[in-house]
C-alpha positions as CSV (number, residue, x, y, z in Angstrom):
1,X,30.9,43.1,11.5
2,X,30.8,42.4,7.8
3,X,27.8,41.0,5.6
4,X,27.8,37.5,3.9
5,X,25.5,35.7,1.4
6,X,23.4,33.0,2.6
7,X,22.1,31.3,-0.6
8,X,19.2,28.8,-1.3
9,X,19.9,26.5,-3.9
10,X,16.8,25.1,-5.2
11,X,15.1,28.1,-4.9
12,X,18.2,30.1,-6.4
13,X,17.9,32.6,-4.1
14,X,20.2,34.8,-2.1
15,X,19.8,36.7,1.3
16,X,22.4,38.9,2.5
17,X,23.0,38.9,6.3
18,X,25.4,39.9,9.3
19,X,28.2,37.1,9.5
20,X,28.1,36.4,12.7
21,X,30.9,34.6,14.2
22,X,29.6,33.6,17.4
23,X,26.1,31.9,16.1
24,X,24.8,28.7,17.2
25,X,25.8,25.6,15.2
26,X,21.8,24.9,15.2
27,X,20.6,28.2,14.4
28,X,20.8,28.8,10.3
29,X,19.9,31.4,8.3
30,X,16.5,30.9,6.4
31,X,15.5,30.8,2.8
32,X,12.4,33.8,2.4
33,X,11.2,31.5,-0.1
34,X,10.8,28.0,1.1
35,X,11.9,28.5,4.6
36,X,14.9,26.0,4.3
37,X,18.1,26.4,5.2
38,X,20.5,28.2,3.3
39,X,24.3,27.7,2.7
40,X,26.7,30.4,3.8
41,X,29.2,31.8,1.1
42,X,31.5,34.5,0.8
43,X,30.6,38.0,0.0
44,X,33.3,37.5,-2.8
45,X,31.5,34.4,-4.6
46,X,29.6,35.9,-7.7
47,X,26.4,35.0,-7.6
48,X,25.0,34.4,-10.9
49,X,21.3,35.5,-11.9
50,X,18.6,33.6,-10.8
51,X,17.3,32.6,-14.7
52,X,20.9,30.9,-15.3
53,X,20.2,27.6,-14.2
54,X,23.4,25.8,-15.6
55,X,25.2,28.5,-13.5
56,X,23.7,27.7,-10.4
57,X,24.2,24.3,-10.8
58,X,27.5,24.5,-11.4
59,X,28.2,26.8,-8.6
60,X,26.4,24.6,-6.4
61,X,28.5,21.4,-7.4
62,X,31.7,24.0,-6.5
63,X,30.3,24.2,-2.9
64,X,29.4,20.4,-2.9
65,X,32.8,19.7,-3.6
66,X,34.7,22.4,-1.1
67,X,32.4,20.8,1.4
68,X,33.0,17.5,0.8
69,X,36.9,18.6,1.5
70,X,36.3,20.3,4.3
71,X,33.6,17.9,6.6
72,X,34.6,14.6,4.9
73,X,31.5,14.0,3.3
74,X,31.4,11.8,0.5
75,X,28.7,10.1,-2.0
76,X,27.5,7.4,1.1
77,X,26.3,10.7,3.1
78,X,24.7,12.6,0.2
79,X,23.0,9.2,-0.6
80,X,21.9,8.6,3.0
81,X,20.2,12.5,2.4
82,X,18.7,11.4,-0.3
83,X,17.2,8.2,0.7
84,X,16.1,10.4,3.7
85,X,14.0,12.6,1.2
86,X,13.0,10.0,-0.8
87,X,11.2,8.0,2.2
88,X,10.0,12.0,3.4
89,X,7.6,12.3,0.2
90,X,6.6,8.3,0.5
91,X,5.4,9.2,3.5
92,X,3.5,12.8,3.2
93,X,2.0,10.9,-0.5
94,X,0.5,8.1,1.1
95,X,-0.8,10.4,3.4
96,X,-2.5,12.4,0.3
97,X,-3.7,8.8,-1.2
98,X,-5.2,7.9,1.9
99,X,-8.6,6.9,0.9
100,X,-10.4,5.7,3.7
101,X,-8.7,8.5,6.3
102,X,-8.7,11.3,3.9
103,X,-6.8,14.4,5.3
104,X,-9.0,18.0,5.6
105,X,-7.9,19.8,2.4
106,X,-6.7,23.0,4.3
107,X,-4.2,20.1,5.7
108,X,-3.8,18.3,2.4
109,X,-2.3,21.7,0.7
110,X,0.1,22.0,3.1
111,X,1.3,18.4,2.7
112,X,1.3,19.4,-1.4
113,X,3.8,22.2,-0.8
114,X,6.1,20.6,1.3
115,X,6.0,17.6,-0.9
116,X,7.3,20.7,-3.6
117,X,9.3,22.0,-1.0
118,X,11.3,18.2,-0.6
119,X,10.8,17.3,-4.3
120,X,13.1,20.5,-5.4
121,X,15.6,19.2,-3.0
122,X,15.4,15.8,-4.0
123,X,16.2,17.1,-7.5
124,X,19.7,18.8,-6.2
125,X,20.7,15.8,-4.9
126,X,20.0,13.9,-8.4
């Protein structure tokens, strides 16, 4: 068996893993960092260090692209995605701005870091 990068894009981080060939199509490799789920790349893709922003994003729109080619996505799914994340953080803010049904704050901090968590997606999707 060889090893593969999984990478995290808004995170910009990069696990290295066992490619396994026989893996569910629902279980994914997860980020350490955010706990999403991270895109599977060749051992041969140069990663680029995690300060170079303009190089992640460009590497990023590279995979975009080769999966757009390969699954038939286009702009209507990635806008669907994004609509979906948008409606997401609606949601967990009203919660926050509830002021009659205020959530415990133990509860409220956890809806703050996944409303980071879905805001540094949103921003991928741009």
């Amino acid at each position: 068996m060889s090893n593969t990068n999984y990478v995290c894009f808004p995170c910009r981080t990069a696990v290295r893993r066992t490619k396994s060939y026989m893996r569910k199509s629902d279980e994914q490799v997860r980020c350490p960092s955010c706990g999403g789920g991270c895109t599977e790349l060749s051992y041969k893709v140069p990663l680029p260090p995690k300060r170079k922003e303009r190089a992640w994003a460009e590497l990023w729109q590279q995979v975009r692209e080769e999966q757009r080619l390969q699954n038939g996505w286009d702009a209507e799914v990635l806008a669907w995605r994004k609509h979906g994340l948008e409606h997401e953080i609606a949601a967990l803010q009203a919660k926050l701005d509830d002021g009659k049904n205020p959530p415990h704050p133990q509860y409220a901090r956890e809806l703050r870091r996944e409303l980071k968590k879905l805001e540094a997606c949103l921003a991928w999707y741009g």
